[in-house]
N, C-alpha and C positions, 0 to 999 in steps of 0.2 A: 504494500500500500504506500508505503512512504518513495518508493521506488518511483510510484505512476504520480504521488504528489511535485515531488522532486522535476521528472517529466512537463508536467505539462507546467509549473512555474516556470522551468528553461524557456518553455517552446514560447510563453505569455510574455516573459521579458524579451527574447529573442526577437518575437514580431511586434513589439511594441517599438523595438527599437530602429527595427526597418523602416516601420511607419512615420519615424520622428525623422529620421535623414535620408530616406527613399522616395520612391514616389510612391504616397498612401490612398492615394485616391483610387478606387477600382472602375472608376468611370473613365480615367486617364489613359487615351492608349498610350502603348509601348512604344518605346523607342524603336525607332525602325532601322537604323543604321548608324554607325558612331565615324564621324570623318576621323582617319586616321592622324595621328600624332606625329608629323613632322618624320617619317620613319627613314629618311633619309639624312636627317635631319639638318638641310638644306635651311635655309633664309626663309622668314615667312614671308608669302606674297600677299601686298594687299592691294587692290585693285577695287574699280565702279563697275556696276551694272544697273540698268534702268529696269523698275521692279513694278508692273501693275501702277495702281495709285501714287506710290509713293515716291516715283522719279528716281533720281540716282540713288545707289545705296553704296555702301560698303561691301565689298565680297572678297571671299579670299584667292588665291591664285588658280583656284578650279571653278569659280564661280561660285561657291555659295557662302551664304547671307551669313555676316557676321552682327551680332546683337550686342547693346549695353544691357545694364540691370542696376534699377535704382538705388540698389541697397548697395553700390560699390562706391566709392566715389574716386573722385576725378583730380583733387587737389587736397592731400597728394591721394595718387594711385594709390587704391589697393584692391583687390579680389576680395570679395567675401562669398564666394561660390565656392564651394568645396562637396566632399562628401556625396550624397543623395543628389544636392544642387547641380554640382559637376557631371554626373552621369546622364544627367538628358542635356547638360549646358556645357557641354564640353568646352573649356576654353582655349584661343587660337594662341597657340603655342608659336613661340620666335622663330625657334631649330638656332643655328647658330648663326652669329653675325648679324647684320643688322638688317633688319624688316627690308625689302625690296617692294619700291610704290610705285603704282601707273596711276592716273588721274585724282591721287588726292595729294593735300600741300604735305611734304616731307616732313618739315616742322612738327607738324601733328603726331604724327608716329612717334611713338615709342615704345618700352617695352616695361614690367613693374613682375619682381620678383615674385614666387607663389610661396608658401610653406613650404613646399616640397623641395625648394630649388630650382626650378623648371622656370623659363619666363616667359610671360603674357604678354600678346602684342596688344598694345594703345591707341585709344586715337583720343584727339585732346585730351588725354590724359585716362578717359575711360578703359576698363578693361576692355578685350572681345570676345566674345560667343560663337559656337555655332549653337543650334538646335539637334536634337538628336532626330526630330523626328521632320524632320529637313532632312527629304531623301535624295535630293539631286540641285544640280545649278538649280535659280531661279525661284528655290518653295521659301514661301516666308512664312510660315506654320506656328513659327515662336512671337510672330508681332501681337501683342499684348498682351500674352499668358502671364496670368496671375496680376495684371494692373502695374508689371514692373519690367519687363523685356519689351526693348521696342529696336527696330530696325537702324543702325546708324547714318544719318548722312554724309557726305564727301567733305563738309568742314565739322566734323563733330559732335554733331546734335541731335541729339534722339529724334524720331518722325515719332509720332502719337497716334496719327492718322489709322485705323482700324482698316483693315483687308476685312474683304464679305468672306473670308478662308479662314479666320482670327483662330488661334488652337484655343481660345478659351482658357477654361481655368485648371491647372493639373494638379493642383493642392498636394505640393510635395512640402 
């Protein structure tokens, strides 16, 4: 008996804990693909695309959508996506050397160290994102999930502007 008590207290902390740093929502779909992590570990590219409504954005050297998130800020840099956060907001990682830029001002780019050691590519100072469930160039799937990811423009600045595609709310 104390065996099966023992049991399912693990099993209660265990998914308790998922749900605090994971994504706890069962309405949330799944991540459907994770852009890989610099595995060359080559310069990050960052680069514009013009996106639906929202005009040019930020993307990365394969085309897809790089995002901010309100809870990070900007002066100074720092991440506070980690954990649960990180696994569907995967962040756009440097590789080495310094970020490589087509269409936005140099300046703006930079890079802001993680916990882990790893660095984050910047724009005016903001971290970047992708979306996990941004499956290809082009999906902007992550603009305004949860009232704090939103799409970046070419000098910096968050777009607010709602896609009729919005992922809604993932309550991770």
């Amino acid at each position: 008996m104390k065996r099966i008590a023992l049991f399912a207290g693990t099993a209660v902390l265990g998914l308790s804990t998922l749900a605090a740093c994971g994504n706890g929502s069962s309405s949330a779909p799944a991540p459907q693909s994770t852009p890989a992590a610099s595995a060359s570990n080559a310069p990050a590219k960052v680069s514009t695309a013009t996106a639906g409504n929202f005009g040019k954005i930020v993307v990365d050297g394969t085309g897809r959508t790089l995002y901010v998130y309100d809870l990070d800020t900007a002066k100074p840099s720092k991440s506070n996506c980690y954990t649960g956060c990180a696994a569907l907001w995967p962040p756009f990682l440097a590789g080495t050397g310094k970020p490589q830029v087509s269409g936005v001002d140099p300046s703006l780019v930079g890079t802001v160290a993680r916990t882990d050691g790893t660095k984050q590519v910047t724009l005016a100072g903001w971290p970047l994102y992708h979306f996990a469930n941004d499956s290809k160039a082009g999906d902007v799937n992550g603009q305004g999930v949860d009232g704090t990811w939103w799409v970046d423009s070419t000098s910096g600045q968050k777009i607010t502007t709602q896609a009729s595609s919005s992922g809604g709310n993932l309550g991770y």
